[in-house]
NUPAMAR-209375 format. One record per residue (C-alpha): x, y, z negated; residue in three letters; residue number from 1. Coordinates in pm, 1 decimal. Layout:
BEGIN
(r (X,Y,Z),Ala,NUM);
...
% end
This chain:
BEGIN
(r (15763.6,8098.6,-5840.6),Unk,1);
(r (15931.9,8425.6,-5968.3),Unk,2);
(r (15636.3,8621.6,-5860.9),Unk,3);
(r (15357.2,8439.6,-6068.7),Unk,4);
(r (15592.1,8460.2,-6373.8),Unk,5);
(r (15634.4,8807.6,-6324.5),Unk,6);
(r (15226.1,8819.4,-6268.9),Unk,7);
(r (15177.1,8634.5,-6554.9),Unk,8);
(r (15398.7,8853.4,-6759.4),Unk,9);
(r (15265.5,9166.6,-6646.6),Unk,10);
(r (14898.0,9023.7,-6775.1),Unk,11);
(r (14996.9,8900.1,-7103.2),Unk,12);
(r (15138.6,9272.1,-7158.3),Unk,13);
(r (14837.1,9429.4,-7072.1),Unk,14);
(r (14652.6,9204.2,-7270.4),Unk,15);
(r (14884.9,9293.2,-7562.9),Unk,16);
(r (14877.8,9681.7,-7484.3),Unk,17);
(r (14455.7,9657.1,-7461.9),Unk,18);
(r (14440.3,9452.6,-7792.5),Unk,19);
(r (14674.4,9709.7,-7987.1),Unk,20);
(r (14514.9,10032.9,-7782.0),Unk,21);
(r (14207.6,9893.8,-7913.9),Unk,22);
(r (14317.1,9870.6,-8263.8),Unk,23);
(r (14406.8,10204.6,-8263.1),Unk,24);
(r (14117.9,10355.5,-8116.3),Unk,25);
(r (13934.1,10159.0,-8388.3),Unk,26);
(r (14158.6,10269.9,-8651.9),Unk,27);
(r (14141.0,10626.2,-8618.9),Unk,28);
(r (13730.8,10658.3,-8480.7),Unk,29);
(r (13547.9,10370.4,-8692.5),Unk,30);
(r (13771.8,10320.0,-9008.8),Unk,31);
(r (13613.2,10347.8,-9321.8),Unk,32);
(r (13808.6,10380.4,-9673.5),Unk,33);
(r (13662.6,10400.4,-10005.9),Unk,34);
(r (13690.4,10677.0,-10229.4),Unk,35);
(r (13549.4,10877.9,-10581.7),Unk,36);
(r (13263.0,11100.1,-10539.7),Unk,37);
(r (13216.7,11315.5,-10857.6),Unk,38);
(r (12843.4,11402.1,-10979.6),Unk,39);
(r (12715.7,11559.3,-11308.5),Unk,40);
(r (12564.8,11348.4,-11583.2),Unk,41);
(r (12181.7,11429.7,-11652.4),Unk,42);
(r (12293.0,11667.9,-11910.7),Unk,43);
(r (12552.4,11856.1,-11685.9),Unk,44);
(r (12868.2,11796.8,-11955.1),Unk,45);
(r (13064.4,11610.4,-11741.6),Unk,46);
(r (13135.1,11425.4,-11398.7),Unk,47);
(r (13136.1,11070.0,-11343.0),Unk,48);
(r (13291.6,10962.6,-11004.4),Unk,49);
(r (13066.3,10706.4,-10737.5),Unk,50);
(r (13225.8,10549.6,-10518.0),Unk,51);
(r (13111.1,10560.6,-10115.0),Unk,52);
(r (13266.4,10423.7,-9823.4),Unk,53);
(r (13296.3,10692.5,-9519.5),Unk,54);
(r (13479.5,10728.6,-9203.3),Unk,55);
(r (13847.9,10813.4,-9220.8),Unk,56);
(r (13753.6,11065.4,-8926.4),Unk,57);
(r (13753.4,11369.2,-9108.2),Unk,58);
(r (13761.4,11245.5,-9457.8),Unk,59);
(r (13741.9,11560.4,-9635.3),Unk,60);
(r (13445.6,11680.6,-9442.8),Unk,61);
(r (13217.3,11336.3,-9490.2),Unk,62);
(r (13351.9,11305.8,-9879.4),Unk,63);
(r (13170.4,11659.0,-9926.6),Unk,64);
(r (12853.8,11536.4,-9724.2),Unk,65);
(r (12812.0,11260.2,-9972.9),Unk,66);
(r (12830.7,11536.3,-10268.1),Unk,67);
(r (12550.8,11718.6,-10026.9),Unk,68);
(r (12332.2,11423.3,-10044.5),Unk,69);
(r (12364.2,11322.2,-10366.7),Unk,70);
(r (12420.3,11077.7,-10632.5),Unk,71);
(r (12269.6,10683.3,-10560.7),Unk,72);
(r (12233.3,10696.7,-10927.9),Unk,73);
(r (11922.2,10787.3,-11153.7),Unk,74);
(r (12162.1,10884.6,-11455.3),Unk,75);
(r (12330.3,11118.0,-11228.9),Unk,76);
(r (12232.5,11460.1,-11086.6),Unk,77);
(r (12346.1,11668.4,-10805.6),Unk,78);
(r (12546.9,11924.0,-10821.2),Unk,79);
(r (12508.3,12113.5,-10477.4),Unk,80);
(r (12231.1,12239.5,-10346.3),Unk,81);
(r (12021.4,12002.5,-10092.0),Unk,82);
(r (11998.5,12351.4,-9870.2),Unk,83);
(r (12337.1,12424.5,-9890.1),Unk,84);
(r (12508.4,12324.7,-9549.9),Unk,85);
(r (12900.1,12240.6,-9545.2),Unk,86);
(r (13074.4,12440.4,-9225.5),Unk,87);
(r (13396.4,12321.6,-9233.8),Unk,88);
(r (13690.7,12183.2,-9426.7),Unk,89);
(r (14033.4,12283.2,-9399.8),Unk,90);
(r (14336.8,12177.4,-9544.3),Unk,91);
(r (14665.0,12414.1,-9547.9),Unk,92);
(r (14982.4,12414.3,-9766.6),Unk,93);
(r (14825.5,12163.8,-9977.2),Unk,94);
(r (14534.1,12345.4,-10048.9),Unk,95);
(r (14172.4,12251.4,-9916.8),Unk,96);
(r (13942.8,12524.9,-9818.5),Unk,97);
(r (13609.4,12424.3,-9846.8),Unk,98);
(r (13353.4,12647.8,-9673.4),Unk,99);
(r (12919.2,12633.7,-9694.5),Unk,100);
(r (12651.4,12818.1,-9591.7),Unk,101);
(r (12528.1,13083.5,-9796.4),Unk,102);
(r (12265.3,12854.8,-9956.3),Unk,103);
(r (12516.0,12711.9,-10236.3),Unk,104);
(r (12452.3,13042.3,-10386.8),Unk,105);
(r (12140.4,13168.0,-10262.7),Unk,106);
(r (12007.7,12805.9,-10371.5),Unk,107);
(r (12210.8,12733.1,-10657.0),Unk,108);
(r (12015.5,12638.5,-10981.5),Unk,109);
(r (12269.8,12863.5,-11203.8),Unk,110);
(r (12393.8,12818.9,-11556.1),Unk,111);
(r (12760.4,12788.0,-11695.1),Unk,112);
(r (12757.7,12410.2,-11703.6),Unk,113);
(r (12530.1,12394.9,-11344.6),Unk,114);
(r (12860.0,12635.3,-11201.3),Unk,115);
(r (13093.3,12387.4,-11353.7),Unk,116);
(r (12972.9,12098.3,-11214.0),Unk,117);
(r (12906.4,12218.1,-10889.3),Unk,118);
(r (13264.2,12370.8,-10865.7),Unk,119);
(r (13475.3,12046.4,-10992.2),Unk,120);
(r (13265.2,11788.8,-10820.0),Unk,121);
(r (13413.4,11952.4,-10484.1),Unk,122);
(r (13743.0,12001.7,-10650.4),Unk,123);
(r (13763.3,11688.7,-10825.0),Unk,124);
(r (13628.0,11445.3,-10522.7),Unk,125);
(r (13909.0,11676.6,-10253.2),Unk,126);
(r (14192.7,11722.8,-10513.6),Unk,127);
(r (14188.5,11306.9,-10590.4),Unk,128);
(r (14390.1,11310.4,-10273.2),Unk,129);
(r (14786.1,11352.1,-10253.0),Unk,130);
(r (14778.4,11613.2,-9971.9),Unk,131);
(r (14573.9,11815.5,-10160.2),Unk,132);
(r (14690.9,12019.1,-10497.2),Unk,133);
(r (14361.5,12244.3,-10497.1),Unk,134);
(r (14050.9,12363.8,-10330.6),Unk,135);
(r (13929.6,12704.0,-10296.0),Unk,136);
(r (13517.7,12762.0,-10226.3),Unk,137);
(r (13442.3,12951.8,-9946.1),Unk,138);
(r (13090.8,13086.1,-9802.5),Unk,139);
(r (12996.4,13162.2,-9493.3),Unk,140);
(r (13410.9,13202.3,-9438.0),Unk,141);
(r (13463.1,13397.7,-9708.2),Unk,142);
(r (13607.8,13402.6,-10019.9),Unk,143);
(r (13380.2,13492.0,-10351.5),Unk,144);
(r (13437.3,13541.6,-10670.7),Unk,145);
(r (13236.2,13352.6,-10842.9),Unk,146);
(r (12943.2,13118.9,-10732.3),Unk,147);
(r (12697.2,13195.0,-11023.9),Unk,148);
(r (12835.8,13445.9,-11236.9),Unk,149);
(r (13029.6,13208.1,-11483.7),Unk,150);
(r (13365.7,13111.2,-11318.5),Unk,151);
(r (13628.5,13266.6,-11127.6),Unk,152);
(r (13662.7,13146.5,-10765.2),Unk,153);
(r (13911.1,13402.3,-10656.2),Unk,154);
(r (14198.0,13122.5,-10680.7),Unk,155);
(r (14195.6,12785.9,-10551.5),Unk,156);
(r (14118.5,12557.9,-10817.1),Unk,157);
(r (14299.5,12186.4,-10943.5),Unk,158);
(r (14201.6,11882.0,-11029.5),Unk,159);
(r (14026.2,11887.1,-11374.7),Unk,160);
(r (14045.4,11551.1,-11535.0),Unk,161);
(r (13931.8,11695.6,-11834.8),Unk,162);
(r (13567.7,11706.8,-11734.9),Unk,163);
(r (13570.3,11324.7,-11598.9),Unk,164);
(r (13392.8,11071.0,-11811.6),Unk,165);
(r (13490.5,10726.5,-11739.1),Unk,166);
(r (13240.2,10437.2,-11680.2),Unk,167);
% end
């Protein structure tokens, strides 16, 4: 009789350790959370945030995907080039380094307010986050100076509330 307790023990663990292993697995691969996505307004004055639901599994890195595809909006505009491709995100000391393909100058549309949106939507959807102070732009892995002429990129940036508009 002490041996099919001790069976039966031993299988309601397992169970237990499956169901929670499971959880886990679920928690960290398939988890979604929802978050603020910044895009420009039609007249590029200001950001208003969307929110999306992505995977937890690299957060960062599908948060600036969404900016890549674009707004789900017709009163809102994008504000990174549809050729630009995002090569990695990277967070360290607080600060997230953001780095694309050379298209997000090569393709970018220009202007002082077109820079300024472009800039702050990454900022602004990354810096929303505790663990990250600011972002700095990189291309191709390497820092620039400025993305279209109008802003310094040589430092990593903050959050700008300033430039929000709230809905």
């Amino acid at each position: 009789m002490a041996d099919k307790n001790k069976y039966v023990l031993y299988i309601v663990i397992s169970i237990l350790a499956l169901i929670l292993l499971s959880t886990l697995i679920y928690s960290k691969f398939f988890a979604t959370i929802e978050s603020k996505v910044y895009f420009a307004n039609n007249q590029a004055s200001y950001l208003i945030a969307q929110t999306r639901e992505v995977k937890k599994k690299r957060l960062y890195f599908n948060l600036i995907q969404e900016l890549i595809k674009g707004p789900s909006s017709d009163d809102l505009v994008a504000t990174i080039p549809p050729q630009a491709k995002l090569l990695g995100v990277e967070v360290k000391n607080k600060t997230a380094l953001v780095d694309f393909s050379k298209e997000l100058k090569t393709s970018h549309w220009g202007g002082t307010a077109g820079e300024t949106m472009t800039v702050y939507s990454v900022v602004n959807t990354l810096a929303q986050f505790n663990e990250i102070d600011k972002v700095k732009i990189l291309i191709e892995g390497e820092e620039i100076e400025t993305l279209a002429g109008h802003m310094e990129l040589s430092k990593p940036l903050p959050f700008n509330s300033k430039i929000i508009k709230s809905e």
